[in-house]
C-alpha positions in Angstrom: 141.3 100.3 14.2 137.9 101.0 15.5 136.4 97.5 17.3 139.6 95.7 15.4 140.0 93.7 19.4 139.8 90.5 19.3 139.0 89.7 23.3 138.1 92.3 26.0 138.6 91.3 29.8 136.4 93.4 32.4 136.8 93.4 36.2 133.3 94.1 37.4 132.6 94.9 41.0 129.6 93.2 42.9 127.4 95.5 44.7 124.9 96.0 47.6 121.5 97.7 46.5 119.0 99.3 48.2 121.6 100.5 51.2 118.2 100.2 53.8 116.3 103.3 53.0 116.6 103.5 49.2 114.8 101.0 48.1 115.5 100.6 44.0 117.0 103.7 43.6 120.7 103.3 45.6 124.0 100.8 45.5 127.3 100.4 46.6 129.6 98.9 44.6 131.5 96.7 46.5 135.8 95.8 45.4 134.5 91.7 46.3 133.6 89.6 45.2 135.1 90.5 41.7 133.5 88.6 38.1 135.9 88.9 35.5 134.5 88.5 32.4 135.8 87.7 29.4 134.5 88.2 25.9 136.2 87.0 22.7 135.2 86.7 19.0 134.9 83.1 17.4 134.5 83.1 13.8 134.2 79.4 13.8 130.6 79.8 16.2 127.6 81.6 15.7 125.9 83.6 18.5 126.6 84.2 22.1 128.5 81.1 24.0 128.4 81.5 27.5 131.1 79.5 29.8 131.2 80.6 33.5 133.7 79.3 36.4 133.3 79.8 39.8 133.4 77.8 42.6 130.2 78.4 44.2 126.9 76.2 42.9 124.4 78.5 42.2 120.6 77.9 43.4 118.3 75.6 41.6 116.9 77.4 39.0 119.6 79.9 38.4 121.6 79.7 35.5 125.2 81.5 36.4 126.0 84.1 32.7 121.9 83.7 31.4 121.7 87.9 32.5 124.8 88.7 30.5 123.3 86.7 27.4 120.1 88.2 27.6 121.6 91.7 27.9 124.3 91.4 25.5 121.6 90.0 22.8 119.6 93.3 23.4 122.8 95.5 23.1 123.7 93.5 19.4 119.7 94.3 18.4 120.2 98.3 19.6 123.1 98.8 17.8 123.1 96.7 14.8 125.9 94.5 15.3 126.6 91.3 13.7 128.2 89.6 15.1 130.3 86.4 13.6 130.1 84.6 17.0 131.3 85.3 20.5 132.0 83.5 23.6 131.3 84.7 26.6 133.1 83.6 29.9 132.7 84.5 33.4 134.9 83.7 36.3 135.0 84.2 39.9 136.6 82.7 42.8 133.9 82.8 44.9 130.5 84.8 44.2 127.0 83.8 46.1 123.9 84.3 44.1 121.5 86.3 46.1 122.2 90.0 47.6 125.1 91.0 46.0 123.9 91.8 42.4 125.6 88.5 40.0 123.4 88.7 37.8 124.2 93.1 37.5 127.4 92.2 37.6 126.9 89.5 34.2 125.3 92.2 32.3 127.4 95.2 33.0 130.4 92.8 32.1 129.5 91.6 29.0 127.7 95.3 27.9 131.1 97.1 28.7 133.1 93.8 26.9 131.1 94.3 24.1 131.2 98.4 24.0 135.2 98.2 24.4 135.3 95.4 21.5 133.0 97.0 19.1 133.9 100.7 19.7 130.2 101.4 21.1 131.1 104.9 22.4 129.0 104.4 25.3 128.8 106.8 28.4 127.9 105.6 31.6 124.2 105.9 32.2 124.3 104.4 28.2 125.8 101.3 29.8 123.7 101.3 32.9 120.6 101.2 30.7 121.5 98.7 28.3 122.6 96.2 31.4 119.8 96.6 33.2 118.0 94.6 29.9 119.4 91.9 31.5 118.1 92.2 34.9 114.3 90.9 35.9 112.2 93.8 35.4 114.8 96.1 34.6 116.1 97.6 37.4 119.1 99.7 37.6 120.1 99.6 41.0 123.1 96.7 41.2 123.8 97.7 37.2 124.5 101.0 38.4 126.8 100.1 41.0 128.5 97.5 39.2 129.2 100.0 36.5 130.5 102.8 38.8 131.4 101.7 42.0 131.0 104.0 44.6 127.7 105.1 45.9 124.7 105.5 43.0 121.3 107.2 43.2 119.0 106.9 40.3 116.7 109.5 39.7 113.8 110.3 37.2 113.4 113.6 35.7 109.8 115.1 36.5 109.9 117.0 33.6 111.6 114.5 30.7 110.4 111.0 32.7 114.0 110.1 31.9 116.4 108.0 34.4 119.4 109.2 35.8 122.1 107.7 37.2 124.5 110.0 39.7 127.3 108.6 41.6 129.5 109.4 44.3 132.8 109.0 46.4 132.3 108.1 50.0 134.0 108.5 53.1 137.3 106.9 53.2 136.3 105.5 57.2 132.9 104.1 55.7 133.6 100.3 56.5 131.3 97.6 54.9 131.1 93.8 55.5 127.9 91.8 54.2 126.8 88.8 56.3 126.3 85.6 54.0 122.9 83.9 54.9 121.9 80.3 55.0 118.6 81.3 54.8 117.1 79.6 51.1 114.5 82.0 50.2 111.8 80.8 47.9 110.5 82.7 45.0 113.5 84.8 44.4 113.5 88.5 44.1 110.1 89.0 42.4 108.2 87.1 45.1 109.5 89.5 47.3 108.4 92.3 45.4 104.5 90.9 45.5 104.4 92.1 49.0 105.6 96.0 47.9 102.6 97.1 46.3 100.3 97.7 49.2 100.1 101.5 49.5 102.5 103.7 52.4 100.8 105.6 54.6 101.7 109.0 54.8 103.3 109.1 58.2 106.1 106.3 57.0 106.6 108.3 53.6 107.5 111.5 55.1 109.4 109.8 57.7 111.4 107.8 55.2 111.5 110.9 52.7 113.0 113.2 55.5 115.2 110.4 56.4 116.8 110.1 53.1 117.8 113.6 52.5 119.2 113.6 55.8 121.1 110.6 55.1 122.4 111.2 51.4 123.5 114.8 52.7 125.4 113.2 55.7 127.2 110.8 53.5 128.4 113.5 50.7 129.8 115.6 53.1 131.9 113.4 54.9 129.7 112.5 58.3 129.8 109.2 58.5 128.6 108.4 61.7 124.9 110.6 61.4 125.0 108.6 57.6 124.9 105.4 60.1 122.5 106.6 62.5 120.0 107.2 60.2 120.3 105.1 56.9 119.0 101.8 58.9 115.4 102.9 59.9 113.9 101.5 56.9 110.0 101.6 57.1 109.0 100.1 53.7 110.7 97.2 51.9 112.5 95.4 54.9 109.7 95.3 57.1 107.5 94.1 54.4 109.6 91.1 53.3 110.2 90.7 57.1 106.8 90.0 58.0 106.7 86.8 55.3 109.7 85.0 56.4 111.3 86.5 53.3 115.5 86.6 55.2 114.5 83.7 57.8 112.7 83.1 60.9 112.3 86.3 62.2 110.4 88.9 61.9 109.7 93.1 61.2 110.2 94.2 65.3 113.0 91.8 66.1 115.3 92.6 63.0 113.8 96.6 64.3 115.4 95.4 67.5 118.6 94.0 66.2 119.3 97.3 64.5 118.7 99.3 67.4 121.1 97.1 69.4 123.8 97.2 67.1 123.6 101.3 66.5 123.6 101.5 70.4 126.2 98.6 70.8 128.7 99.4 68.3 127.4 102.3 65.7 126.8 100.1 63.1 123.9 100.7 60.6 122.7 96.8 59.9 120.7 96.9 56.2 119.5 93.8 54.2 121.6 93.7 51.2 119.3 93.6 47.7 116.5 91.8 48.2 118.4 89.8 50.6 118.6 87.3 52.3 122.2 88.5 52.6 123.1 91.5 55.3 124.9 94.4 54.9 127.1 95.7 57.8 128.2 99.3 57.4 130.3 100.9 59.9 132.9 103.7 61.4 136.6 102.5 60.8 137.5 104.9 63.3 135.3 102.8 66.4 135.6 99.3 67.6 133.9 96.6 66.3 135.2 93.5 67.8 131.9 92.0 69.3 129.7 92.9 66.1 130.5 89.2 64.4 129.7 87.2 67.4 127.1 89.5 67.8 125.1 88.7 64.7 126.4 84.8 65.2 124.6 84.5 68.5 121.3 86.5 66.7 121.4 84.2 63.8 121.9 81.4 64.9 119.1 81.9 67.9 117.2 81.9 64.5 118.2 79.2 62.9 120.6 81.0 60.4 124.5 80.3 59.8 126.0 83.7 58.8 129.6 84.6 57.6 130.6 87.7 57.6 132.8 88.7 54.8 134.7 92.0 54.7 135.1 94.0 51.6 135.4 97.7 50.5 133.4 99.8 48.9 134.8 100.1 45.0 136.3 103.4 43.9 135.6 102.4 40.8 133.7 100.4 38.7 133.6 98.3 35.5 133.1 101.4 33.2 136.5 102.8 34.7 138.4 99.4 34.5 137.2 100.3 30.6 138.6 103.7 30.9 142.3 102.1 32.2 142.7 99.5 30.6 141.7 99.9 27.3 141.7 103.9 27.4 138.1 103.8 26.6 136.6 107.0 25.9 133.1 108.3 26.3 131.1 109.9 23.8 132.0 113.8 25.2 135.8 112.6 25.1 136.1 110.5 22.0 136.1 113.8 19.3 
């Protein structure tokens, strides 16, 4: 019977946004580290309970399954449910706060708990918007990626003013690590975006704009190694943050420097990942890479930051298909 389940589990991807030129509007989903999350009804409660596990302590301030609350509050407002009481629980064996899209991952997991339990009908850019309630300001980017895996681009219609999310497969020798960062950033992911609203100047937007195209096309058609080469010459949001001490004690020219070295070195395209002060390492299975981790160490730590590297893959799928597979959830076009 129609939202007769009494608990939902959801795998839910992390993710990488922003991938170094597309600042808000791009994200990998990334297969770790994984937040399963578990929603289940409670007669016996009233509202949403929220119980998280994980063996990581989050940063003061930071309250690990608040996004998912927030987001799964709006969701219960937009489509009148009334609920008798539901806890929510995350767990993870091991996912950082900062970079890597926890709180995305909250919201998309308790969104797509809550679509599969209550027979929402949801499609995908449904679930992507009503996540991204639960995200400060909104954005869409690590919602997006969470809910699809793979590579997203968000995208709003000139004519409508209505987002769109569109996602796709990547090259199966597109290798990605993201370099964990001892740097404690202060203000979170708002301060950072204080120092984006000084206007571009028209040289860096056509540069980035030209770079963009070139790099999206690259990476849907299979060439991974011209997607490298280009898709780490940022000009906007990186070198910005940079210049404040925003991912450490460095700043816009040396990390420039950096990502020359290791494009020269070793073909690797070196991003921030988010709004930092995590990196993201993307790479060509298909060339060596032994030196890049010692690499980076020596950089680092010449800079007073411990990094560890941690390989991962990017997700073929994301928490909307674990949906589909599990629970043979269907979208609005194929639930008639």
């Amino acid at each position: 019977m129609a939202g007769s389940r009494e608990q939902v589990n959801i795998n839910v991807p992390s993710s990488s946004a922003n991938v170094g030129l597309y600042y808000d509007v791009a994200c990998l989903g990334l297969e770790t580290p994984l937040l399963s999350t578990t929603l289940t009804r409670n007669p016996n409660s009233r509202g949403i309970n929220v119980t998280t596990e994980s063996p990581l302590t989050p940063p003061e301030g930071r309250k690990l399954g608040y996004a998912g609350k927030v987001a799964l509050e709006e969701l219960f407002k937009q489509h009148g449910v009334k609920n008798e009481g539901v806890d929510l629980h995350y767990q993870d064996t091991g996912y950082p706060v900062g970079g890597l899209g926890r709180s995305g991952a909250e919201s998309v997991g308790a969104v797509m708990a809550a679509a599969v339990m209550y027979d929402l009908r949801l499609d995908r850019n449904d679930v992507v918007f009503a996540s991204a309630k639960g995200e400060p300001g909104g954005h869409m980017d690590n919602v997006a990626g969470s809910t699809n895996g793979r590579f997203n681009l968000i995208a709003k219609s000139p004519h409508s003013g209505e987002l769109g999310v569109d996602y796709y497969d990547i090259p199966d020798d597109l290798g990605i690590a993201i370099g964990i960062s001892s740097h404690q950033k202060t203000g979170g992911t708002e301060e950072g975006r204080k120092v984006m609203t000084d206007s571009i100047n028209s040289e860096d937007f056509v540069t980035q704009s030209g770079l963009i195209a070139a790099s999206s096309a690259a990476l849907i058609r299979g060439n991974t190694d011209r997607f490298l080469e280009l898709v780490a010459g940022d000009r906007y949001h990186e070198v910005r943050r940079a210049n404040i001490g925003f991912y450490g004690k460095f700043n816009s020219q040396e990390f420039i420097e950096l990502k020359k070295l290791m494009w020269k070195e070793f073909g690797v395209a070196l991003n921030v990942s988010g709004a930092g002060p995590n990196m993201e390492i993307l790479y060509n299975r298909g060339r060596s890479t032994d030196e890049v981790d010692s690499t980076l160490y020596q950089w680092f730590d010449v800079h007073e930051i411990k990094l560890k590297i941690m390989d991962t893959e990017v997700a073929i799928g994301g928490a909307y298909d674990n949906a589909e597979q599990v629970y043979n959830y269907k979208t609005p076009q194929t639930a008639s």
